[in-house]
GUMI-86587 format. One record per residue (C-alpha): residue number from 1; residue in one letter; x, y, z. Coordinates in Angstrom, 3 decimals, padded with zeros to 6 digits. Example, Ala and Ser with C-alpha at 12.3 -4.5 7.8 and 13.67 -1.06 7.14 Angstrom:
BEGIN
     n   res         c1         c2         c3
     1     A    012.300   -004.500    007.800
     2     S    013.670   -001.060    007.140
//
This chain:
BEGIN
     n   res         c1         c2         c3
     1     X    034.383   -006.376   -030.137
     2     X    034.262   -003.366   -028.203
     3     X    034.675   -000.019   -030.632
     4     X    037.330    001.200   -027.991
     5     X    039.363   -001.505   -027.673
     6     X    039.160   -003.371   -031.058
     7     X    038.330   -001.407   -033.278
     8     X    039.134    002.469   -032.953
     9     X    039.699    004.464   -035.740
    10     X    043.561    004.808   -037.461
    11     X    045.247    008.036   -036.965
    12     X    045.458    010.287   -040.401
    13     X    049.071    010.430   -039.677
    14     X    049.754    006.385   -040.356
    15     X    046.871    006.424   -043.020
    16     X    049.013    008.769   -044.906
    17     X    052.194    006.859   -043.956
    18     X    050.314    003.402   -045.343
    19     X    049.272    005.377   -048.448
    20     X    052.546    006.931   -049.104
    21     X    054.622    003.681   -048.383
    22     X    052.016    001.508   -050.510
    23     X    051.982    003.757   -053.102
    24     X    048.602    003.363   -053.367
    25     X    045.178    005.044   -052.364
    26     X    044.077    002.494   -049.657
    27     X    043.521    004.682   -047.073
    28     X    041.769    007.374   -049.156
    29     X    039.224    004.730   -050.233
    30     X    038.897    002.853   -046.802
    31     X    037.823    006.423   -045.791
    32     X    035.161    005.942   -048.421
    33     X    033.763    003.137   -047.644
    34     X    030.365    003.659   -045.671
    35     X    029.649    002.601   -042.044
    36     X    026.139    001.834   -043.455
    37     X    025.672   -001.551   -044.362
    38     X    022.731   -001.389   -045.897
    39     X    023.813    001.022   -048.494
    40     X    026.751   -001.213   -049.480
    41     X    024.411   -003.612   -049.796
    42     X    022.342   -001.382   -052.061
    43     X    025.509   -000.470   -054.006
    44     X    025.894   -004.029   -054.494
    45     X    022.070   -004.515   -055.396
    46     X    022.791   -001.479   -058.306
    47     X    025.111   -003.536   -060.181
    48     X    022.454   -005.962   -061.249
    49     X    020.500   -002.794   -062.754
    50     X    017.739   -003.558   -060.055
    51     X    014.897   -000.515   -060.093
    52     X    014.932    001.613   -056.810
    53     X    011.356   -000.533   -055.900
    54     X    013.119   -003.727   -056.309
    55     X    016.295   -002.989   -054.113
    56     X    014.145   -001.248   -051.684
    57     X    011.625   -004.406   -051.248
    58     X    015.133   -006.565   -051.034
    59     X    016.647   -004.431   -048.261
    60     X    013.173   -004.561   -046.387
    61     X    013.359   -008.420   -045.585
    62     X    015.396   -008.363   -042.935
    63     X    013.820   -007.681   -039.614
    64     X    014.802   -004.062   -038.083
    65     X    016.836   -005.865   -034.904
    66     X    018.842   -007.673   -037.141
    67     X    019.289   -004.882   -039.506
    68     X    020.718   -003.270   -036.340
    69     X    023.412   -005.939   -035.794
    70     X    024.929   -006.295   -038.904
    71     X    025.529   -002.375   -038.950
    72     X    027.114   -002.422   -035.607
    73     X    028.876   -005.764   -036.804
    74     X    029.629   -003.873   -040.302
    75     X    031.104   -000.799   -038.477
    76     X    033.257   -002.767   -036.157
    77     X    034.333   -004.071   -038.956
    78     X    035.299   -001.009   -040.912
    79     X    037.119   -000.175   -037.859
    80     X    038.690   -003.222   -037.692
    81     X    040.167   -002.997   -041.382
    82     X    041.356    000.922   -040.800
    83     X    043.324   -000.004   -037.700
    84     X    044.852   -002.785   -039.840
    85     X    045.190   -001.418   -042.946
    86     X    042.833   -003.903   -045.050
    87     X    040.614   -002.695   -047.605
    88     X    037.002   -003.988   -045.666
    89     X    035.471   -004.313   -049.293
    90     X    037.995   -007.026   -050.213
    91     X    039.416   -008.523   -047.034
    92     X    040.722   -012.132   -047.959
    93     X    039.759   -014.839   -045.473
    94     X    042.283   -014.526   -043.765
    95     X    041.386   -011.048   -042.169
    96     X    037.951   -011.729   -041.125
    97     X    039.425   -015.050   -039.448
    98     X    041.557   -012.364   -037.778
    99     X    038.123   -010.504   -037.053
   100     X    036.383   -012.926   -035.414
   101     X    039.514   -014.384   -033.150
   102     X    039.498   -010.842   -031.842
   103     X    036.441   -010.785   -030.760
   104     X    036.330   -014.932   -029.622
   105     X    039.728   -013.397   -027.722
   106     X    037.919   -010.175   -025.902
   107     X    035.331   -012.927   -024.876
   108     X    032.378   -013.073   -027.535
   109     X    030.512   -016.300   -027.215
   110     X    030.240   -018.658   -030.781
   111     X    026.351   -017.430   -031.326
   112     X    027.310   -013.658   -031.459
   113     X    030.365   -014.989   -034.160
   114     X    028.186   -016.809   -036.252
   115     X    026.101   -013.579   -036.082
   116     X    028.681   -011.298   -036.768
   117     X    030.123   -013.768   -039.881
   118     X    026.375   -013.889   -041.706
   119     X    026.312   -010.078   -041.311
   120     X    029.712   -009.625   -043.229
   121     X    028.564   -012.507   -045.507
   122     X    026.133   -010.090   -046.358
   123     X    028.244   -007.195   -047.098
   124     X    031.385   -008.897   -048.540
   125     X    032.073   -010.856   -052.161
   126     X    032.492   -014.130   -052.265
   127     X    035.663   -015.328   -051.925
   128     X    036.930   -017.987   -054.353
   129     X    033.757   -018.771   -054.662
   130     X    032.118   -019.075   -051.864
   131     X    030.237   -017.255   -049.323
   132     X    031.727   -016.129   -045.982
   133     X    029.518   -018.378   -043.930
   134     X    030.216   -021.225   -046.434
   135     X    034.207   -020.808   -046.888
   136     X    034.975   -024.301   -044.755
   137     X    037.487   -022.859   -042.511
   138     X    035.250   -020.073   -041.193
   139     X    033.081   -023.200   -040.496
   140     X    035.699   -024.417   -038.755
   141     X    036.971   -021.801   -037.065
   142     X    033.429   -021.220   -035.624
   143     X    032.832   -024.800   -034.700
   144     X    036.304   -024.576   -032.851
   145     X    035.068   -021.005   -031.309
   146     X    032.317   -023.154   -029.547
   147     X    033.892   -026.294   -028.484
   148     X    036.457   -023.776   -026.851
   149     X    033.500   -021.922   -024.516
   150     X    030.242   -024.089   -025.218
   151     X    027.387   -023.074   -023.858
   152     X    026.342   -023.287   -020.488
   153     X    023.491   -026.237   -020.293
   154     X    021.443   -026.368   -016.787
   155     X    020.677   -030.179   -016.265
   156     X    018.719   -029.479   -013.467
   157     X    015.468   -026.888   -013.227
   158     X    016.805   -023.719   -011.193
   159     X    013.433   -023.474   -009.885
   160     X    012.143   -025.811   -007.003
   161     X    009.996   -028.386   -007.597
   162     X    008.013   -028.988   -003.930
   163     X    007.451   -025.363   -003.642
   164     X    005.388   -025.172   -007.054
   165     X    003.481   -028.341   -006.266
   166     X    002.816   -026.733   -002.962
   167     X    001.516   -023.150   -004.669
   168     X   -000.609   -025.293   -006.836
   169     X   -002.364   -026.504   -003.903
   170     X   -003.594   -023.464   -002.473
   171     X   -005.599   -020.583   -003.529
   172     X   -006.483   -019.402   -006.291
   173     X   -005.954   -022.947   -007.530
   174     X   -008.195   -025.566   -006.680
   175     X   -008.545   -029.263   -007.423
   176     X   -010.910   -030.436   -010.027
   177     X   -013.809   -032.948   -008.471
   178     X   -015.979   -033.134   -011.052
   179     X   -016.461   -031.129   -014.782
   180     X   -019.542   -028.916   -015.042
   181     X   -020.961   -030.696   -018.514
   182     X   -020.299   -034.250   -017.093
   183     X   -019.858   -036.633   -014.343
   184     X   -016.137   -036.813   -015.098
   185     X   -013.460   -036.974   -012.451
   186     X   -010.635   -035.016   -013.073
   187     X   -006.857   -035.198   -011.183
   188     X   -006.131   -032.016   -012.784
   189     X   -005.929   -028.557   -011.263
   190     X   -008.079   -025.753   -012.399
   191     X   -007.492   -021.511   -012.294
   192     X   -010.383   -020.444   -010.712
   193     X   -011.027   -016.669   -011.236
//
């Protein structure tokens, strides 16, 4: 998903209208809801009564790169849900199906979904039940994703095979005759320094 194109922000003017029209205070608490993932997360992590050490230690075991991706993937998100009008606390499966066709549709390849659907698995409840990445027809909607564009497999080694036989014969390699220790004969080659 590109921020410009799929997910830009909604104007105030049709959050009001929304909020007005629902009669409810969707937009007002969309606008709450923080483009940090890892303090949802830690929101989440309060309700369980958790000391400040313990959530702390639990928000450290993720590596910093892929802390990175599930906030971009979190923000999108948020994004996402404004422009539509969804809550992105409480989505229903059927929005972040709607998620991730967008970005299968603006060209992301089925590795970057999966990525993008264990980093909102992260954030978001369970629904009926389940986890995000469980819930079978995000399963299936992300096997689908890459039978539609699998991934490119190269049968055939893109480098040439007589031309590294034919380094390997020159300096600074040189074949083995015999080993230092022993009496050995090698057909190996050997780096000499």
């Amino acid at each position: 998903h590109t921020q410009r194109d799929v997910c830009p922000s909604t104007s105030s003017s049709s959050r009001r209208a929304r909020s007005t029209a629902a009669g409810s205070s969707l937009a007002s608490e969309t606008q709450l809801v923080s483009f940090d993932c890892m303090e949802v997360e830690r929101r989440r992590l309060q309700q369980f009564k958790y000391s400040e050490k313990v959530m702390n230690t639990i928000l450290a075991s993720r590596r910093p790169s892929t802390v990175r991706i599930y906030s971009c993937t979190w923000k999108a998100f948020v994004r996402w849900s404004r422009r539509k009008g969804i809550f992105p606390l409480k989505p229903g499966i059927g929005a972040v199906l709607e998620f991730l066709q967008e970005g299968l549709t603006s060209g992301l390849k089925a590795s970057t979904l999966r990525r993008q659907c264990a980093a909102l698995s992260s954030v978001l409840p369970k629904i009926r039940g389940l986890d995000l990445s469980k819930h079978p027809h995000v399963r299936r909607f992300l096997r689908g994703a890459a039978q539609l564009a699998p991934p490119i497999v190269h049968r055939f080694p893109t480098w040439r095979l007589n031309t590294v036989l034919s380094s390997l014969t020159k300096h600074p390699f040189e074949l083995l005759e015999k080993s230092q220790n022993e009496d050995t004969v090698f057909s190996g080659c050997n780096f000499s320094s």
